[in-house]
KOLKERO-268955 format. One line per 4 residues: their letters; for each residue x, y, z of N, C-alpha, C, O. Coordinates in nm, 2 decimals. Layout:
BEGIN
a	X:Y:Z:X:Y:Z:X:Y:Z:X:Y:Z ~ ... .
END
This chain:
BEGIN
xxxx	-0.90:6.01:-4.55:-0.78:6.05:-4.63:-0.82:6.16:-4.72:-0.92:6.16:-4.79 ~ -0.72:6.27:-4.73:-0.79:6.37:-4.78:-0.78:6.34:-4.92:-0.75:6.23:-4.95 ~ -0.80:6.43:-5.03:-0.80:6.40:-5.19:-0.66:6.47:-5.23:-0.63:6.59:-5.20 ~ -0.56:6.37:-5.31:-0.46:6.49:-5.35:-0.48:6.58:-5.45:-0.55:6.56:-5.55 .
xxxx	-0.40:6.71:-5.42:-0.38:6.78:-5.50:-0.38:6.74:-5.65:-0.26:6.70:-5.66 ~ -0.42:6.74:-5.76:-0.39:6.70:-5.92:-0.29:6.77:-5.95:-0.28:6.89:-5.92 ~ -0.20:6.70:-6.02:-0.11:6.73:-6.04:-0.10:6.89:-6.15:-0.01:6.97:-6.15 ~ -0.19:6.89:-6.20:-0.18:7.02:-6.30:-0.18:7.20:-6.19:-0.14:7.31:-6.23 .
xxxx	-0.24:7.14:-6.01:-0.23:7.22:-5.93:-0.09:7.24:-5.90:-0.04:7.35:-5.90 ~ -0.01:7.12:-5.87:0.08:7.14:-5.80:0.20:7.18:-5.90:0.32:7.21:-5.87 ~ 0.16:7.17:-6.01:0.25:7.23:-6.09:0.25:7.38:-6.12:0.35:7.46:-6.13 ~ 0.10:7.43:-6.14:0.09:7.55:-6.11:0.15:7.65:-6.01:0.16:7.78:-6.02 .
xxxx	0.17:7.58:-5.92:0.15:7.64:-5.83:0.33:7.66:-5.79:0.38:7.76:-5.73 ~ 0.40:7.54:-5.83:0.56:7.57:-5.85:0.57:7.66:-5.94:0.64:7.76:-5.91 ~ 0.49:7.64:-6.07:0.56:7.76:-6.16:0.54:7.94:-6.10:0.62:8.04:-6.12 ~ 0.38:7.92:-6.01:0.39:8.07:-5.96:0.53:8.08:-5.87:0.62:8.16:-5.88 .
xxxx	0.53:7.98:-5.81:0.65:8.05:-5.69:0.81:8.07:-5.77:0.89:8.16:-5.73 ~ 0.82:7.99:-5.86:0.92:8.02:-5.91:0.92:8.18:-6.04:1.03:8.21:-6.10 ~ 0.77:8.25:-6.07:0.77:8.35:-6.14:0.77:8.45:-6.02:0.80:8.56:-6.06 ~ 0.74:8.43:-5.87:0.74:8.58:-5.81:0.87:8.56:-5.74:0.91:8.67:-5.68 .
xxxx	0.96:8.42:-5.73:1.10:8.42:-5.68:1.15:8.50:-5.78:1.24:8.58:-5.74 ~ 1.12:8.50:-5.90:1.21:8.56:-6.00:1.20:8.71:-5.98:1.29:8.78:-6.01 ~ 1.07:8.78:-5.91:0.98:8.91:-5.96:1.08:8.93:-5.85:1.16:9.01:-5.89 ~ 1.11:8.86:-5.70:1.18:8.94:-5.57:1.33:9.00:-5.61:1.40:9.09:-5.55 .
xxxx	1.38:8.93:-5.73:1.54:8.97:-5.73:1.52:9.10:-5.82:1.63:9.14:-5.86 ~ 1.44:9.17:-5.87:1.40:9.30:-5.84:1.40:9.38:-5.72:1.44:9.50:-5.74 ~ 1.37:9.35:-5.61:1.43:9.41:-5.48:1.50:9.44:-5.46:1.50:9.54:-5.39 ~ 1.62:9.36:-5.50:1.80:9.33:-5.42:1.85:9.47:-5.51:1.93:9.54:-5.45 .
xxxx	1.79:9.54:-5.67:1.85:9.60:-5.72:1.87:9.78:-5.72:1.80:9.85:-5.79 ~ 1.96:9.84:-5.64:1.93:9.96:-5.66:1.84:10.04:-5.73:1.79:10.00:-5.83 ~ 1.82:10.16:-5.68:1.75:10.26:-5.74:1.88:10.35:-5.80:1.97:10.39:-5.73 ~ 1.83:10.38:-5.96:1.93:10.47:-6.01:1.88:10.54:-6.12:1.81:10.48:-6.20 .
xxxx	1.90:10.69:-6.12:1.85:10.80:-6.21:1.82:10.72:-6.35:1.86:10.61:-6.32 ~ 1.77:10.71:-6.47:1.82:10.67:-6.60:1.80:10.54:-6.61:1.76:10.50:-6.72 ~ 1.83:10.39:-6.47:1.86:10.29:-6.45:1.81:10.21:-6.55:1.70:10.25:-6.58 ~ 1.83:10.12:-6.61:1.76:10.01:-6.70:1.79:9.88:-6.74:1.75:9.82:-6.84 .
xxxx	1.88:9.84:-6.64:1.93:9.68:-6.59:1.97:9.70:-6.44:1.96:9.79:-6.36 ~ 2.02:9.52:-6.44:2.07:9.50:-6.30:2.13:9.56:-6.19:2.11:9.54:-6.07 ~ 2.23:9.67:-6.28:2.29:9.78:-6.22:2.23:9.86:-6.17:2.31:9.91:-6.08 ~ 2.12:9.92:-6.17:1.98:10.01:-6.11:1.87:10.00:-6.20:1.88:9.94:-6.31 .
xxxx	1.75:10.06:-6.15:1.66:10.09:-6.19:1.58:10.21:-6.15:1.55:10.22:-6.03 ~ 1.54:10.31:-6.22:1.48:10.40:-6.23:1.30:10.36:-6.20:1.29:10.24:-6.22 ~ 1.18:10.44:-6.16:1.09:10.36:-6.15:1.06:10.32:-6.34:1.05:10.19:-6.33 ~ 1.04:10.34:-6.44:1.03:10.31:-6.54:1.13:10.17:-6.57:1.09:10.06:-6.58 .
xxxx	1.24:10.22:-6.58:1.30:10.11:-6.61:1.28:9.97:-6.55:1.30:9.88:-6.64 ~ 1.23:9.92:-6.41:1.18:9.84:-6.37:1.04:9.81:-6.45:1.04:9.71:-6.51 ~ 0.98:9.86:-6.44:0.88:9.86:-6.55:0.87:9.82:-6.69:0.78:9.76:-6.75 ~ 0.97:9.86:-6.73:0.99:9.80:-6.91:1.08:9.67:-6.92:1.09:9.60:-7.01 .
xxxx	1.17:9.66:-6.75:1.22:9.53:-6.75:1.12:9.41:-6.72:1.10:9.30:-6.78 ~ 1.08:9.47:-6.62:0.94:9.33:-6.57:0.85:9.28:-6.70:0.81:9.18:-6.76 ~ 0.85:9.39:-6.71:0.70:9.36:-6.83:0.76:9.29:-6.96:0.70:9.20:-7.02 ~ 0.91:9.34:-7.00:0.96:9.27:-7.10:0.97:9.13:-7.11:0.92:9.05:-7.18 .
xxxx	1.15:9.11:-6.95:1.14:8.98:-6.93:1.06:8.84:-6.87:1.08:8.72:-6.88 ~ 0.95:8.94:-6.77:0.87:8.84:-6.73:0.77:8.82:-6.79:0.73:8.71:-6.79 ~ 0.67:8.93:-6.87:0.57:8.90:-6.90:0.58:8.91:-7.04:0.47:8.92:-7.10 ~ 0.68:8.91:-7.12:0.75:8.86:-7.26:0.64:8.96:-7.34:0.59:8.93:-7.45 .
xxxx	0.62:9.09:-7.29:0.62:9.21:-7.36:0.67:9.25:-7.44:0.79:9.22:-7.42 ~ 0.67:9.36:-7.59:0.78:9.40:-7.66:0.86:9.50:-7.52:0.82:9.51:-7.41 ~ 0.98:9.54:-7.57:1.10:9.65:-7.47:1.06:9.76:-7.50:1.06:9.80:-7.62 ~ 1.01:9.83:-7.40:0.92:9.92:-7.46:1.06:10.04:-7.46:1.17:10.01:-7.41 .
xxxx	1.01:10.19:-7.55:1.18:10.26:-7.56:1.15:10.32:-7.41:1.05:10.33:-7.34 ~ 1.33:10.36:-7.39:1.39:10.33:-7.29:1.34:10.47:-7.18:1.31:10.47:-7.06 ~ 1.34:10.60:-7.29:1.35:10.76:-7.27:1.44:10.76:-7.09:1.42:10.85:-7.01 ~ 1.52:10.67:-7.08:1.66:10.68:-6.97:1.67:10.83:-7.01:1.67:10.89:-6.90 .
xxxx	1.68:10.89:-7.07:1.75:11.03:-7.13:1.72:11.11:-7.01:1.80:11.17:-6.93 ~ 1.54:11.12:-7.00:1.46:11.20:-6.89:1.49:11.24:-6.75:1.46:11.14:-6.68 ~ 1.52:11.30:-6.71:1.52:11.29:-6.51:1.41:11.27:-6.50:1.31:11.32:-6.57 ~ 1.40:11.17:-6.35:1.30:11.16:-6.30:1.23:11.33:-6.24:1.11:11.31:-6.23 .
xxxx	1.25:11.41:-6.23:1.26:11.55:-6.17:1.14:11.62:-6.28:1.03:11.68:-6.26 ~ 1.18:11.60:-6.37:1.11:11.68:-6.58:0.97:11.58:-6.57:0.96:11.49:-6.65 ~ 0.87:11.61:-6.47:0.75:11.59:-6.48:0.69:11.60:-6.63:0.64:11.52:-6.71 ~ 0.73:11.73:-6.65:0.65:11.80:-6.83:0.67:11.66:-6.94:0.58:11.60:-6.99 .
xxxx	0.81:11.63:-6.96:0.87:11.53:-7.06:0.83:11.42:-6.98:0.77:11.36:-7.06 ~ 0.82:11.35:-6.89:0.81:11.24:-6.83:0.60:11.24:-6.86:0.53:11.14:-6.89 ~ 0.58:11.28:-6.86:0.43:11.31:-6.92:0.44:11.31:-7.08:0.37:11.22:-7.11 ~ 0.49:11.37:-7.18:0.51:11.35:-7.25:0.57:11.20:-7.31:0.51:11.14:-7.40 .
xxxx	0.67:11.17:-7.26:0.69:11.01:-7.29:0.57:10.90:-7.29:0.52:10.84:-7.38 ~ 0.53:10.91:-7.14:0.36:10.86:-7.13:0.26:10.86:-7.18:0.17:10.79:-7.15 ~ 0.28:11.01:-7.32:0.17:10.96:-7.40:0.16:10.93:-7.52:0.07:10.92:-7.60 ~ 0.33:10.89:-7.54:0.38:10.79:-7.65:0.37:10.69:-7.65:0.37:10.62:-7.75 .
xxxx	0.36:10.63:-7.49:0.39:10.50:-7.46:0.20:10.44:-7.48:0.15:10.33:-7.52 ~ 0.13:10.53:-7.44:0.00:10.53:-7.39:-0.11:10.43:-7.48:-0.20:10.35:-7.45 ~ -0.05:10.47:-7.61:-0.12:10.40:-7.72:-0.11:10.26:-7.75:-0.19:10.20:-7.83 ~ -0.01:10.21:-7.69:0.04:10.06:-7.71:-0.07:9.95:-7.58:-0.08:9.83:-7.56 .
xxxx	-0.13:10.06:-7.53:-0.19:10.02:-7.43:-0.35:10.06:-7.40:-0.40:10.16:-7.45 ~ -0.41:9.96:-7.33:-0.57:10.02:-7.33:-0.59:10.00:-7.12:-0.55:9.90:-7.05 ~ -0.67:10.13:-7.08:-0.71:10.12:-6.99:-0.77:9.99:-6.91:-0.86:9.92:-6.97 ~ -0.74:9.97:-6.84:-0.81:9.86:-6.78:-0.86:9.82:-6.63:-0.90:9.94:-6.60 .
xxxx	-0.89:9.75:-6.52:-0.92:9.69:-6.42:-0.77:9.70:-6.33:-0.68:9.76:-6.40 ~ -0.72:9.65:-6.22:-0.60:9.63:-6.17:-0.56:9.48:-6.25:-0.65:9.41:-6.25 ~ -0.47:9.45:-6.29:-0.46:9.30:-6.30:-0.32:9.26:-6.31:-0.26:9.35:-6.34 ~ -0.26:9.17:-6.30:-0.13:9.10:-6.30:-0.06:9.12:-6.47:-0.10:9.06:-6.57 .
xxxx	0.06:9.25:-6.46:0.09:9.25:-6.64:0.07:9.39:-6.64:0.13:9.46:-6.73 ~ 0.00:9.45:-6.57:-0.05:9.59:-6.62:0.04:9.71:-6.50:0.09:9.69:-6.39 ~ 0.04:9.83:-6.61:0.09:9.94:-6.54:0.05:9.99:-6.50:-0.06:10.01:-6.56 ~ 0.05:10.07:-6.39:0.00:10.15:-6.28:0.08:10.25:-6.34:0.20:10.24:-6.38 .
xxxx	0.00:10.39:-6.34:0.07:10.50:-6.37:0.00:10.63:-6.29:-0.11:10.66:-6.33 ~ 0.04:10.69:-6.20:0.02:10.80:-6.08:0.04:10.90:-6.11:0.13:10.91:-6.20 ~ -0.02:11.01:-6.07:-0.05:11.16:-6.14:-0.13:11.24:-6.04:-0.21:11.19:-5.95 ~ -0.10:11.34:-6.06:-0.12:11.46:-6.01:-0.14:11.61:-6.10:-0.05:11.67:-6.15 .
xxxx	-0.26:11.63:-6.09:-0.25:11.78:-6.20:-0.28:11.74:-6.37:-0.31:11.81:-6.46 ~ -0.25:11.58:-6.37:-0.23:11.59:-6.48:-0.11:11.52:-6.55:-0.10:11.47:-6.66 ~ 0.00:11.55:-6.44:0.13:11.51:-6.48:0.15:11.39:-6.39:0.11:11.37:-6.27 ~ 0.23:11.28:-6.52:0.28:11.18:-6.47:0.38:11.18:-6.36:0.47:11.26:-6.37 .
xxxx	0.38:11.09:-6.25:0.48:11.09:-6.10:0.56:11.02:-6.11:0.68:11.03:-6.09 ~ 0.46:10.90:-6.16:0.59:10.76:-6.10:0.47:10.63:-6.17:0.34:10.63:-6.16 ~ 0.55:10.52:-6.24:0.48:10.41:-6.25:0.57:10.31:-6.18:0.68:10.33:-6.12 ~ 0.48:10.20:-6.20:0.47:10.08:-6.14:0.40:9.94:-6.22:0.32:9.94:-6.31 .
xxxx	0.46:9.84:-6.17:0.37:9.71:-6.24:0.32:9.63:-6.16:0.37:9.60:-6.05 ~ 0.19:9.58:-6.22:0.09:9.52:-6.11:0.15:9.36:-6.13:0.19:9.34:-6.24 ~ 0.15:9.28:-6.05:0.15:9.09:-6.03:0.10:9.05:-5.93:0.09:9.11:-5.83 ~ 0.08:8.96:-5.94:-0.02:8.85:-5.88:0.07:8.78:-5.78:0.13:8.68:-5.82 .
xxxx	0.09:8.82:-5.64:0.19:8.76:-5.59:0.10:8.75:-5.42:0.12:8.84:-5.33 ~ 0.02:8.63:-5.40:-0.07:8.62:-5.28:-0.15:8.78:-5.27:-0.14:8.85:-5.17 ~ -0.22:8.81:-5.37:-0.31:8.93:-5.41:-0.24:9.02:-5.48:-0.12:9.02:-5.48 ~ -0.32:9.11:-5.55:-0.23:9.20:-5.62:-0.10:9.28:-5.53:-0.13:9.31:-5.41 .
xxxx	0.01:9.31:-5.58:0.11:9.38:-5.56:0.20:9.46:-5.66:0.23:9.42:-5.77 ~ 0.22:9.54:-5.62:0.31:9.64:-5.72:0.47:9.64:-5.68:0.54:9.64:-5.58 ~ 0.49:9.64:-5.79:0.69:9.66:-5.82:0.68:9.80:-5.85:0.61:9.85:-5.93 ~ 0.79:9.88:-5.74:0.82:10.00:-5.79:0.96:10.04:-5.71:1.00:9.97:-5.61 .
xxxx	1.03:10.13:-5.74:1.08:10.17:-5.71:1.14:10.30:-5.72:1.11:10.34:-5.83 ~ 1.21:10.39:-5.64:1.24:10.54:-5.61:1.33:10.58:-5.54:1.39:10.50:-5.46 ~ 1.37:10.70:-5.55:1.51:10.77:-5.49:1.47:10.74:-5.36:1.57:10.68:-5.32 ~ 1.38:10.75:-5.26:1.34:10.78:-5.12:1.37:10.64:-5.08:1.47:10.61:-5.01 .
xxxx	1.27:10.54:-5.12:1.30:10.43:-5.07:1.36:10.30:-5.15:1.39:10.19:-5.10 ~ 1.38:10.33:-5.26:1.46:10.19:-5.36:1.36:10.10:-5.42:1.28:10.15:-5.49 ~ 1.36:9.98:-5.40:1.23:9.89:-5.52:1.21:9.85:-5.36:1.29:9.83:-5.27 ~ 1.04:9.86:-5.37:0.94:9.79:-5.31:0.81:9.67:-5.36:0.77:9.69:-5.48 .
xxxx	0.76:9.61:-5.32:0.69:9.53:-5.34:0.49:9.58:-5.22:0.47:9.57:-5.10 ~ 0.43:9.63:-5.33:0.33:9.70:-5.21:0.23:9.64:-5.21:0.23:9.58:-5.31 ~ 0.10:9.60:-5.14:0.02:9.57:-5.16:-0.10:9.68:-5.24:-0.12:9.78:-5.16 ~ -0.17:9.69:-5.37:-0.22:9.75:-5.46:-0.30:9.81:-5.36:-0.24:9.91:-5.37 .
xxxx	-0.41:9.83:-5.26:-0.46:9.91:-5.18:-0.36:10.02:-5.12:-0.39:10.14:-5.12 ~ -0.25:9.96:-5.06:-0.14:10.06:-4.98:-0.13:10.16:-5.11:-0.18:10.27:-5.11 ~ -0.03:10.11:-5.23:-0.02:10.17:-5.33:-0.11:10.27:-5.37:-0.06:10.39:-5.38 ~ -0.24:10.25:-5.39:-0.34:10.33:-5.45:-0.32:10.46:-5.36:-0.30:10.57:-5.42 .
xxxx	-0.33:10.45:-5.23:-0.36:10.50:-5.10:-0.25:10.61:-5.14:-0.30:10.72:-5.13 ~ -0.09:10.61:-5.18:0.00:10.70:-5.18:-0.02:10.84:-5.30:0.05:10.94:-5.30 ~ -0.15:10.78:-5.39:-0.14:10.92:-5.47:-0.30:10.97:-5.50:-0.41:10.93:-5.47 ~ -0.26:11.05:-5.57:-0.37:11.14:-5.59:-0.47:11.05:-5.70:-0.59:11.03:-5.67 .
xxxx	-0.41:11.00:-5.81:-0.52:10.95:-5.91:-0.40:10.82:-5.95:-0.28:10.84:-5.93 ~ -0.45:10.71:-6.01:-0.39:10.61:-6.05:-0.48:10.57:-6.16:-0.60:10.57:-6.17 ~ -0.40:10.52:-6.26:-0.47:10.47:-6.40:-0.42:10.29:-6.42:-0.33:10.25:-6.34 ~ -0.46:10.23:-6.47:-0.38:10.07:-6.52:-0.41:10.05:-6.63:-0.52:10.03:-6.67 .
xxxx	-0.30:10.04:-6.71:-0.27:9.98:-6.87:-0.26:9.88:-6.86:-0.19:9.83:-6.77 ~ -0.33:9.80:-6.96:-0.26:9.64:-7.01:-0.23:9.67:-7.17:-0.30:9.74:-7.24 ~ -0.09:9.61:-7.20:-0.02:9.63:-7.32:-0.17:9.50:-7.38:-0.25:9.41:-7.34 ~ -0.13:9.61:-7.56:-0.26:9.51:-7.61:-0.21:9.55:-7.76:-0.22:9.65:-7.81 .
xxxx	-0.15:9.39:-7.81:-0.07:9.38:-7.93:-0.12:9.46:-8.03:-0.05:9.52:-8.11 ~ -0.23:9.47:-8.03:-0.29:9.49:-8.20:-0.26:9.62:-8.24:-0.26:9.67:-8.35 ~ -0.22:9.68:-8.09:-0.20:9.87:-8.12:-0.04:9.90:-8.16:0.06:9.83:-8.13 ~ -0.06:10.03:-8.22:0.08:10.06:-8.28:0.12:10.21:-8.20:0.03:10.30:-8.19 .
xxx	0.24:10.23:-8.15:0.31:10.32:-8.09:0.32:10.44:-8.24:0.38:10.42:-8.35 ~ 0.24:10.55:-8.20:0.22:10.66:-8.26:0.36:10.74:-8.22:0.42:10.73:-8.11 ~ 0.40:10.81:-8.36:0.53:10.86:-8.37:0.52:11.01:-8.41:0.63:11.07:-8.42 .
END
């Protein structure tokens, strides 16, 4: 007879499936310029949503204002945002941020969903769920932030 599961597993293990059920209905939601609820999502804006509501992050500001298109200011926002955060490893919580030249492309958030995977989404293809190797693979250089309370957003 095999040994059961302890119960502190099998509860674990509901609460994951019910935090990456919650991460999928980010899928169902359009991609939209500015986006920053249910109504769409911009790649940022999924990003300051995820990290907010699921990983009970501060809301980080919104800079919706930006086109995705204004590389220059969308790099600029990223290095306001940059400070609230410290470099890190890939890990479940943290941002992926992609670059080229220098300038910011497109972010993403890493979770722990049967190995790392990224939430992202874009005008081309809408919100995807990637596996972090595929991910890495689509750009030139990739960085990972984990938000880290102690730091203060430079103004």
């Amino acid at each position: 007879m095999a040994n059961p599961v302890p119960v502190d597993s099998r509860l674990n293990s509901r609460l994951n499936n019910k935090f990456n059920n919650s991460l999928d209905s980010y899928l169902t939601v359009p991609y939209i310029d500015g986006g920053r609820d249910f109504d769409g999502f911009d790649c940022w804006g999924l990003v300051r949503h995820i990290l907010h509501f699921n990983f009970h992050q501060p809301l980080l500001d919104s800079y919706g204002f930006i086109s995705p298109d204004d590389k220059i200011n969308l790099t600029a926002a990223y290095q306001k945002v940059a400070p609230l955060f410290v470099q890190c490893q890939p890990q479940s919580g943290c941002i992926v941020a992609c670059f080229k030249r220098g300038l910011l492309l497109h972010v993403g958030v890493v979770v722990e969903a049967n190995g790392l995977q990224v939430y992202h989404t874009g005008r081309k293809h809408g919100p995807l769920k990637t596996k972090l190797a595929n991910f890495e693979r689509l750009f030139f250089k990739v960085k990972y932030y984990a938000y880290h309370p102690g730091l203060s957003q430079q103004t």
